[in-house]
Structure formats: C-alpha cells, structure tokens
Phi, psi and omega in degrees: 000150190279089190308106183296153175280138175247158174227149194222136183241120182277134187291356192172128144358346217268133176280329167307308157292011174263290199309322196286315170265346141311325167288324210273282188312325157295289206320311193293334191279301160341293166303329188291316180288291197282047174034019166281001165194175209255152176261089203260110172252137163278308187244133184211142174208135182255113198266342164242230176308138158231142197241123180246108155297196185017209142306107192236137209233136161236119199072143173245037175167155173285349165250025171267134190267149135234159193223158193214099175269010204250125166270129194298155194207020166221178158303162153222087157311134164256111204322289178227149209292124160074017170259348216217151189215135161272130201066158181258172196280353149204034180232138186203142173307137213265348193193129166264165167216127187263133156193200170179143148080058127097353178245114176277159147255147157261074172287135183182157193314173149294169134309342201254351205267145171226004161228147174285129183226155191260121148282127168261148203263145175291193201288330205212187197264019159080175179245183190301143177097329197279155159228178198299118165262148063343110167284020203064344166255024158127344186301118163235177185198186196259122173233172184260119167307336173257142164277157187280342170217138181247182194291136142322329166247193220304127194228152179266114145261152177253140154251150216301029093307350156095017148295131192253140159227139173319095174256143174248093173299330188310302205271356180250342179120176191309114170259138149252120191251153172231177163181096165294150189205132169192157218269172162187159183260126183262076177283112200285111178182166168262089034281180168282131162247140196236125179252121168215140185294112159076031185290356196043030195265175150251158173323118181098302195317149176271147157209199186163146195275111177248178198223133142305313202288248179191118162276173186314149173307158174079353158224155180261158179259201178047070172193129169289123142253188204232124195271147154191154156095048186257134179265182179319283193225054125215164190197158163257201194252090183254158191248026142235168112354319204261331171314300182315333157316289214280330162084039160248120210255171167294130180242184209227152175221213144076188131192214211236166171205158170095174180275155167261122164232126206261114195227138177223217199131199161113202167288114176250111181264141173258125173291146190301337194303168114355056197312198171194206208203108181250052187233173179286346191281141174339120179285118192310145169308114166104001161257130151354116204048035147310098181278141165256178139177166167218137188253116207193139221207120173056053077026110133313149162216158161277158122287178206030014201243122164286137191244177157245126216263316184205182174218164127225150174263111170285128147254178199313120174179220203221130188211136163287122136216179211210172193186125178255149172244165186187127160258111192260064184305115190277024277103138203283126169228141159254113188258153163241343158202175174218127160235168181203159170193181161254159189213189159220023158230138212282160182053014163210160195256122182253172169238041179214176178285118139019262201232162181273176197068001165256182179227182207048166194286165180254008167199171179251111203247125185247134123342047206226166192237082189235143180246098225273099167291168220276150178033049111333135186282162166292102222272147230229139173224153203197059170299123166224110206269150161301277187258122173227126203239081174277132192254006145221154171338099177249185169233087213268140187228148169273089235231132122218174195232171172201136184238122163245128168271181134072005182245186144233211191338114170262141181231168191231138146211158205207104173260122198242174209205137154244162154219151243254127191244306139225000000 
C-alpha cells in the first residue's frame, strides 16, 4: 500500500513542535500502513479530484448528513437485488424526476397526504389500452377502462360528449361495456370496404381505426365511424348514423401502408326481459320459446300399475307443457280404465299441480268397460298444462297407467314437451 502524502502547517516556529508533529506523522503513517490504526480527519475539502478505492463508508450514524452539491454524472449501480430503499416510512423524497430528449416527468406525493400508504406496482407490462387499477389498499394492477358491469341501481353513463346521464339500471337491466381490437384489411375504392373475419357489428355500430403504417385518403385514424352495408367479415364506412341508415358510405383513395387495427365495443344495455329468437333457429337456453322434450317407446306396463313413460328437466322460469300418451294392447283386452298425467314425482299420477304456480288439470282419467282387439289403433291421451312455474331446477315425469283382463303384454309411448313462456 502506498503511504499518503501529509502536509501539516506549524502555528509557531519551535523545533519542539516540529519534532513533536513529526512524531504525531510517523506514528499516524505507520499505523496507516500495517492497519493498527484509523485514519479519523474531521474536516477535508479537496480542491481537484478525488479517487476513493475499495470500500468506502460515509457517516457512522442516521443523524450524520451528507449534502451533495455536485451534479450526478454516472449510473448508480446496485450491488444487490431488492436490498436497499431510499427514505423511510416518514422521511421521503419530497419529488423525483424522469425524463428524456431534454424533458422531465415530476413525480411526486400530494401535499395533502395525510397517512403513509405503500403502491405496488403490477406483475407485468399490462395489455395495450388497460389502465392503472387499485384494490384500495395500494396493490394494482392492468384493468380495461370500460367495466365489464356497472352497479346495478343508479349509475352516471357517459356519451362521446362526456355528458352523464341518470340510468336506474335496477329497473332497466344490465349496461354493459366491451372493447374489440382485431387487424382488417382496406380495399381502396368507392365506396371503401374494410374487410375483418367475424367483426360482429350491425348497422349503426361505432368503431374506429388505429395504423402502423398510414390508411387511405378518406379515413382518420382515432376517428368514429359508423358500420353500414354490413356482411359477416366485411362492411363499409359512414361518418353519421344517419348516413350508415341511409347507405352513403366513404370512399376511399390514395394509398395505404402498415397493418390496421379495427376496434369496435362500447356500452351495450341488456334489457331486464327475457329475449327470444325471431329467426328459424334453435332458441338459446333461458330465452323466451325455449323447447325442452322427451321422448319414449315400448314402455313395459303393469296392469293398475303407474309407470313413468318419459322425463324432462325445467329450469326456473314460467313453461307451457304438454304431453301425449299411447297405449299398446298386444292382443285383444278388456281394458277398464286408462290414465295419464305429468307429475314430479317418478312412477306416480299426483291429483295435485305439477309445480306451483300452475294451472289445469293434471291428468286425464278415463273409465271404460271396453274390449280392444289385437292391432287395433291405440288410445291416445293428451295432458296439458298452461303454466308451470319452477322456482327451482326441476323433473317433470310422463306418468301412465292402465287396468286391463284377459290380454296380453301392454307397452306405453309418450312424449311431454315443455316450451319457455317466460
């Protein structure tokens, strides 16, 4: 190690104070070298460079200052990950600054705080569009800026004027917000047609366009349009409503470069009703002329005995059903009586309703002193209720019965149906 050079300036002339801080200056030199002693200076000002090597500790206590009047000119690399925090739980940096190309950011506490709160940052770098969420206690995280549900009762909506209005959602039904983002493609022509697979809009819907590139003369990008003349996975363009009504569409010129991205949504209100389906198609399950039915063939029967011929399961709402029976003599019989009816209980003819809330009778019962000869048509039975209201997932059974002599083998088919009223 290198012995520093000292310089020591005498207060007075004396060869006893020369010798005496010479001796002070071995000891201290000495000591410096072979580590037996500390080099403690109270006050040091360095009039050019200073190069400090190895470890170096500034202050021995939190109530030692340091001030730094010196503008930083390096990195500060950190020794080890997740170790070292500036400031305390009430001593804090009053502001930081960000910047770049000659421009800060200022981050910094309110003026206003009046308790320490911690923010954690989320996991990842979120997706495009999401913004900054709070769980409330400081945790965040990336949410979608439109909610996927709003309160049920009174919510301010807003419209592309940032005008709010009162909605009682309770009594009108669901707002819903989305937000689609998918590439599409621009055939540059008059009108323009913007082709995306599965874009899902209807006429009058809004959307709008972001670019890498540059789109076509005649359209902007970050600018509502209005969908019309719309197929499946292509559609044109209108800059109102009432054009996109009216079928005057954009036309387009120039030309284009980079990928397109078609982004469409918004606030959708679902009505509290029921829908239904006024198209040919299967009606979706829990909508309005929702068919249940079951079907069922060659039945064993007992005589006198109630069988259950078929089932279905209802869930909760308000349902038409109905139910047809057949009876199969294999062989000339004397039948005496025949019944049928729906029930919720399997293998039995109830004399009570089906389910609450309903009406009609519940089954049909006949009497008869008749004698059915062999391949004879089958006597036909037709229980029909208006209304069956299940306030839970239930099991409606196709219940018949018959007392016969003198035959042989009898079999039942039967079909019950329900369909969804509301």
């Amino acid at each position: 190690m290198t012995s520093p050079s000292l310089t020591y300036t005498l207060t007075n002339g004396t060869t006893a104070d020369a010798s005496q801080v010479m001796q002070n200056f071995n000891d201290l030199l000495n000591g410096y070298t072979d580590g037996t002693k500390d080099l403690s200076i109270s006050a040091l000002t360095c009039a050019g460079t200073a190069t400090l090597n190895g470890h170096v500790n500034l202050g021995n206590a939190s109530a030692d200052d340091l001030t730094i009047t010196a503008s930083l000119a390096s990195s500060l690399p950190i020794k080890t990950t997740n170790s070292y925090d500036i400031g305390s739980s009430t001593l804090g940096l009053r502001a930081a600054y960000f910047g770049a190309n000659s421009q800060t950011v200022n981050i910094k506490g309110s003026a206003s705080m009046s308790a320490t709160w911690t923010m954690t940052l989320p996991v990842s770098a979120g997706t495009s569009g999401y913004v900054l969420s709070t769980d409330g206690a400081g945790v965040t995280s990336w949410a979608s800026y439109i909610s996927s549900s709003l309160s049920q009762y009174n919510v301010n909506v807003g419209n592309s004027s940032n005008t709010a209005a009162a909605v009682n959602t309770n009594l009108l039904g669901d707002i819903t917000g989305t937000i689609n983002s998918q590439t599409a493609t621009m055939t540059i022509a008059t009108p323009g047609v913007v082709t995306s697979n599965s874009h899902g809009m209807s006429t009058g819907d809004k959307f709008y366009f972001t670019t890498t590139g540059a789109l076509p003369t005649g359209v902007s990008a970050s600018t509502t349009y209005y969908a019309s003349n719309v197929a499946t996975n292509t559609f044109n363009i209108s800059t109102t409503l009432a054009n996109a009504v009216a079928g005057t569409y954009v036309a387009t010129s120039g030309s284009q470069s980079g990928t397109h991205t078609l982004f469409t949504g918004g606030l959708k209100f679902a009505s509290s009703a029921i829908p239904g389906n006024s198209g040919s198609s299967a009606v979706t399950a829990g909508y309005i002329g929702e068919v249940i039915t079951a079907s069922a063939s060659a039945v064993s029967l007992t005589s006198a005995t109630a069988k259950t011929i078929t089932s279905i399961v209802l869930t909760p709402g308000h349902w038409m059903v109905t139910g047809g029976l057949c009876f199969d003599y294999g062989g000339t019989s004397t039948v005496a009586s025949i019944e049928g009816g729906i029930s919720t209980t399997n293998n039995t003819l109830s004399q009570t309703r089906p389910l609450p809330d309903s009406s009609g009778q519940v089954g049909a019962q006949f009497n008869l002193q008749n004698t059915i000869q062999a391949n004879d048509p089958t006597i036909t039975l037709l229980p029909t209720f208006p209304r069956v209201a299940p306030g839970a997932t239930s099991t409606l059974y196709l219940v018949g019965k018959t007392t016969w002599t003198t035959g042989s083998t009898t079999t039942g088919y039967g079909t019950i149906t329900a369909v969804r009223i509301r």
